[in-house]
C-alpha positions in Angstrom: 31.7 153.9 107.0 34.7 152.4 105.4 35.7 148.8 106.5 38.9 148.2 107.8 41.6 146.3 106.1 42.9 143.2 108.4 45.8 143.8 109.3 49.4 142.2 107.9 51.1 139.8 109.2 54.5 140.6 110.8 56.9 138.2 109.1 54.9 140.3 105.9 57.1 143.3 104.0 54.8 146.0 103.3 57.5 148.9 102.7 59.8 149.5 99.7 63.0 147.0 99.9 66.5 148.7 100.6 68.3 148.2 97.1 71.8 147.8 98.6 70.0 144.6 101.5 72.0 141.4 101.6 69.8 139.5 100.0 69.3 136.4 102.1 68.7 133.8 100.0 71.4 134.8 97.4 73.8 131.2 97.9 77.0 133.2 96.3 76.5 136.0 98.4 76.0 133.5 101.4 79.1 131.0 100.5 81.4 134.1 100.3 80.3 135.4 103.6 80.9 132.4 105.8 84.1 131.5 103.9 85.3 135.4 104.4 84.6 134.7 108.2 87.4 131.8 108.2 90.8 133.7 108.6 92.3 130.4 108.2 91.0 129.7 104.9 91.9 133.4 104.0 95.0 132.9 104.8 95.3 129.7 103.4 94.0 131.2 99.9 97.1 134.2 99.8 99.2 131.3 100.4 98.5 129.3 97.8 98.5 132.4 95.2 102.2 133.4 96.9 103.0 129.7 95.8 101.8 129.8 92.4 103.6 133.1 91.9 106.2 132.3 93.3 106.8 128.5 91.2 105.9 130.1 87.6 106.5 133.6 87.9 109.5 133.2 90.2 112.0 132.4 87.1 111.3 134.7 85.0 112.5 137.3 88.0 115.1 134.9 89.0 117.1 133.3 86.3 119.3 130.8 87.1 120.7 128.0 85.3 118.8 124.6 87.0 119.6 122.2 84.1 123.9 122.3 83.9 125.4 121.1 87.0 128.3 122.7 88.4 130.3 120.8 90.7 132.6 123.7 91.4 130.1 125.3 92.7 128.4 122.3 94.8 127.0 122.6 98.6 127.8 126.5 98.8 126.1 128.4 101.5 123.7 131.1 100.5 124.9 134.1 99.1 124.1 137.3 96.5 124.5 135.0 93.4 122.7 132.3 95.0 120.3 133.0 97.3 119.8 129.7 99.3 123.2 128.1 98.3 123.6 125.5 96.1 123.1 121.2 96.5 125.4 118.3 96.1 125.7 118.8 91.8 125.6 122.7 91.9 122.4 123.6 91.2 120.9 126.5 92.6 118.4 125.7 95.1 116.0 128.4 95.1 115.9 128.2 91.1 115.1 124.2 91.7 112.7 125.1 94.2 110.5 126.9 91.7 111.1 124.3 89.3 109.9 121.6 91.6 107.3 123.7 92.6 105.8 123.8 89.1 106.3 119.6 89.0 104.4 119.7 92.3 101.5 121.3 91.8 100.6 120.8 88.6 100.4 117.2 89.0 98.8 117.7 92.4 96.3 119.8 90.8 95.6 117.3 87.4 95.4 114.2 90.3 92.5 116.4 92.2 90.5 117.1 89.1 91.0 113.1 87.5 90.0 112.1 90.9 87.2 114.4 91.5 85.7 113.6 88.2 85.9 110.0 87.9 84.6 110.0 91.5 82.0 112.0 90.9 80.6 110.1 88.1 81.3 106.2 89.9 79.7 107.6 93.1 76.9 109.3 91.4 76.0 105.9 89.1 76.0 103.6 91.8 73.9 105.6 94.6 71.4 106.6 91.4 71.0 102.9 90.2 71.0 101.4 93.4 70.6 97.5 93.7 72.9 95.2 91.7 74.8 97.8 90.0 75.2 99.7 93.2 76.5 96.8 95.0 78.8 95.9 92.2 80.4 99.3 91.6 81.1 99.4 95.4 82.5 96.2 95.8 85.2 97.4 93.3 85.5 100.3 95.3 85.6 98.4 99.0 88.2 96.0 97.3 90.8 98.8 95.7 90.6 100.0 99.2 91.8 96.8 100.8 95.4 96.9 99.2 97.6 98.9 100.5 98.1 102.1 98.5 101.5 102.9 99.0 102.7 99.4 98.0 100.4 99.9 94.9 101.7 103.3 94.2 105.3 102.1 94.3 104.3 98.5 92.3 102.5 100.8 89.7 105.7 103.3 89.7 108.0 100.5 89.4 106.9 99.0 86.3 106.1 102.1 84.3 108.4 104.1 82.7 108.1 107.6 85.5 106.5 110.9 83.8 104.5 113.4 85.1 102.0 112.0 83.1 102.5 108.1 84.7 102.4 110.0 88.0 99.4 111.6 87.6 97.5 108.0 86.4 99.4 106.2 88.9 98.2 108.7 91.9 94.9 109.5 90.3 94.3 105.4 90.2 93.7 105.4 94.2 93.0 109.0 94.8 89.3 108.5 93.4 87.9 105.7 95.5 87.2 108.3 98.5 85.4 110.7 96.5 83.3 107.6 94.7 82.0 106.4 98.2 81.0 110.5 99.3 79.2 110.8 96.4 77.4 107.6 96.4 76.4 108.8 100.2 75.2 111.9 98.6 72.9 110.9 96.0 71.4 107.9 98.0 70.4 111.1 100.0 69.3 113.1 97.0 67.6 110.3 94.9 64.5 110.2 97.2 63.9 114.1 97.3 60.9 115.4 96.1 62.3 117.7 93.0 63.9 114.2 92.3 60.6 112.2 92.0 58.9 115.2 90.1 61.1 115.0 87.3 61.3 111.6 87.2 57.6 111.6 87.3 57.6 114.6 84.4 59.3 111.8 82.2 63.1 112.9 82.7 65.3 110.3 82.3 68.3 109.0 84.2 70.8 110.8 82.0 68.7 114.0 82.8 68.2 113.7 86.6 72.0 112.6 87.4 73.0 115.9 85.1 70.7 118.3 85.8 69.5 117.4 89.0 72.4 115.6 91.0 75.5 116.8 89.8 74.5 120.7 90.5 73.7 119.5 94.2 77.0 117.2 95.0 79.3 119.5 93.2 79.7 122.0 96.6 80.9 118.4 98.2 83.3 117.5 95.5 84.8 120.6 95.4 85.9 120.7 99.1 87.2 117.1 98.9 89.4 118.4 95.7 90.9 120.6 98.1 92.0 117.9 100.3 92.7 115.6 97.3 95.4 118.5 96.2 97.0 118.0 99.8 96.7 114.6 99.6 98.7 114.6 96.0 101.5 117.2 97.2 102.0 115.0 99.8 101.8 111.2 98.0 104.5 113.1 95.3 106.5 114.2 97.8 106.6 110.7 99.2 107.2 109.0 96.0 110.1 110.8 95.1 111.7 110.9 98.5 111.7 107.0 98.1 113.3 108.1 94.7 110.4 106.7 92.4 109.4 109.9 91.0 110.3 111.8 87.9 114.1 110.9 87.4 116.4 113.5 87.0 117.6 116.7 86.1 113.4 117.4 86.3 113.1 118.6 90.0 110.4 118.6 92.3 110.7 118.6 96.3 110.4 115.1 97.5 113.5 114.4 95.3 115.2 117.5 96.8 114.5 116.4 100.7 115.7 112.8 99.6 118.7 114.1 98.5 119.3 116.5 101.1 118.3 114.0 103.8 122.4 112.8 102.7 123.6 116.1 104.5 121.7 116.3 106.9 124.4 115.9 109.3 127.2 118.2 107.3 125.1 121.1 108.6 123.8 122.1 105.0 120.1 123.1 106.2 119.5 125.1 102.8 119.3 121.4 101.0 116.5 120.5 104.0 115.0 122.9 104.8 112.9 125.5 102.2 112.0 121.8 100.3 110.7 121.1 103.7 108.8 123.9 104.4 107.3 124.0 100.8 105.9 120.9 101.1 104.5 121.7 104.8 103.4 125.1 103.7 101.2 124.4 101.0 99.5 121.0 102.2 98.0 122.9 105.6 97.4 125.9 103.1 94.9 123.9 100.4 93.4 122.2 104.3 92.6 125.6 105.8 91.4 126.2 102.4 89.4 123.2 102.5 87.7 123.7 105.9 86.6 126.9 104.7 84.9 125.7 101.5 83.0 123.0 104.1 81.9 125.7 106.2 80.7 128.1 103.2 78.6 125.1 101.2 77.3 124.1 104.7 73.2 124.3 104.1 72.9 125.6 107.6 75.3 128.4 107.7 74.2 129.1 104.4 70.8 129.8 106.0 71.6 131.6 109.7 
C-alpha cells in the first residue's frame, strides 16, 4: 500500500501562478498603487504638468512682447489682444506670468535638488560616523538653524549682485539643513541593521555601505522632502521678490509682480493681484498634495498591506 504524502501547509502555493497576479512584493507596483489611491496627489500631479505647460509652452502659443514697455498701453483691463490686461509699464500680464513662471520654477526646482543632495550626503556622514564627527557636523547644523533665515536670506541677497543663479545659492544655503537632520535620523536607524553589519563584516568599506547600502534606502525619504523643499522655494522666491530683493528687472517672476501690483490694489486693478496670486497659491498646495502622496506610497507599511 502506497504511503501517503503529508499534507501542505495552507499559506503553501501548490497550483500554477496566475501570470497577470499583482505581484505582492513588487515595491514599483506597490508605490504606484497607494499613491494612485491619493486623489489629492493625483490632482496635485496634473497641476503641476498644467503649470509647466503652461510657463514654457505657453509663449510659443501666446506671443507677446514682455521685454518693451508700453506706457500707452499701461493698467488696461483684459481684452482680445491682451488677455489679462496689462500692469503699471504696459506689459502684458499673462505673457509675464509665463515668463515668471519659468523664473519660478526653475529655480524652485535647482534649490530642491542642491538641497536634497547636499543634505543627503551631510545627514548621511554624520549618522554613519557617529561620535565626534557626528556631533560636529550637527552642531553646524543646530547653529545655521539658530539665525533667523529670512534675515539671512535678505543679508545674503543684499550683498550679492541678484541672479537666478545667487538665488539659487542664497536659498539652497538654508534649504538643506532640514533634509541634513532627516537623513542623519535615518541612517542612525539603518546603520545597526543586519544587511548593514554583514557587509561591513564581508569587508565593505564606508564608501561602499553609505553608497550601496544607505543611499538606496533614504532616497524614498529625500524624495518626498524635495517635494516640500520645491514649495518651500516657490514660496521663499516669492517672498524675496515681493520685498523687492529678487532678480531686478525687466526679468519677471511673481513675487515681483504681487509686489508691484500690491500699489493698485486699491485702483481696482485685480488682473495685477490676482492670477500672480493664485500661481503662487496653486502650485505650492499642488507639489504638497504631491508630497503627501509620495509619503504614503514609500510608507513600508502600506507598501506591505
Amino acid at each position: 500500500m502506497a504511503e501517503l504524502s503529508p499534507m501542505a501547509p495552507a499559506d503553501l502555493v501548490v497550483g500554477p501562478v496566475d501570470p497577470g497576479e499583482e505581484n505582492p512584493h513588487s515595491p514599483w507596483i506597490s508605490f504606484l498603487r497607494v499613491f494612485a489611491e491619493n486623489r489629492l496627489a493625483l490632482a496635485g500631479s496634473i497641476v503641476i504638468v498644467l503649470f509647466f505647460a503652461f510657463c514654457f509652452l505657453g509663449p510659443v502659443v501666446y506671443r507677446t512682447n514682455q521685454v518693451a514697455t508700453n506706457i500707452a498701453q499701461a493698467s488696461r483691463g483684459p481684452s482680445p489682444h491682451h488677455l489679462l490686461g496689462t500692469d503699471a509699464v504696459g506689459y502684458d500680464v499673462l505673457g509675464r506670468l509665463m515668463a515668471g513662471g519659468q523664473i519660478t520654477l526653475v529655480v524652485a526646482l535647482l534649490v530642491a535638488l542642491l538641497a536634497a543632495s547636499f543634505g543627503l550626503v551631510w545627514g548621511a556622514i554624520s549618522g554613519f560616523s557617529g561620535g565626534g564627527v557626528d556631533s560636529l557636523m550637527m552642531r553646524v547644523v543646530d547653529a545655521a538653524l539658530a539665525i533667523p533665515g529670512l534675515f539671512l536670506l535678505i543679508f545674503l541677497d543684499a550683498i550679492l549682485r541678484p541672479s537666478v543663479v545667487i538665488l539659487v545659492v542664497v536659498i539652497a544655503s538654508l534649504a538643506w539643513l532640514a533634509p541634513a537632520r532627516l537623513v542623519r535620523a535615518e541612517v542612525l536607524k539603518l546603520r545597526t541593521m543586519g544587511y548593514v553589519e554583514a557587509a561591513r563584516g564581508a569587508g565593505a568599506g564606508p564608501v561602499t555601505i553609505l553608497f550601496r547600502h544607505l543611499f538606496p534606502n533614504v532616497i524614498g525619504t529625500m524624495a518626498v522632502n524635495a517635494t516640500f523643499q520645491v514649495a518651500d522655494a516657490v514660496l521663499t522666491v516669492a517672498a524675496l521678490s515681493f520685498l523687492g530683493l529678487g532678480i531686478p528687472p525687466p526679468a519677471a517672476n511673481w513675487g515681483s509682480m504681487l509686489s508691484n501690483g500690491v500699489s493698485y490694489v486699491f485702483a481696482g486693478y485685480w488682473w495685477q493681484i490676482w492670477p500672480a496670486g493664485v500661481c503662487v497659491v496653486a502650485i505650492v498646495v499642488a507639489f504638497n498634495f504631491v508630497g503627501d502622496g509620495l509619503r504614503d506610497a514609500v510608507d513600508v507599511r502600506l507598501r506591505r498591506r
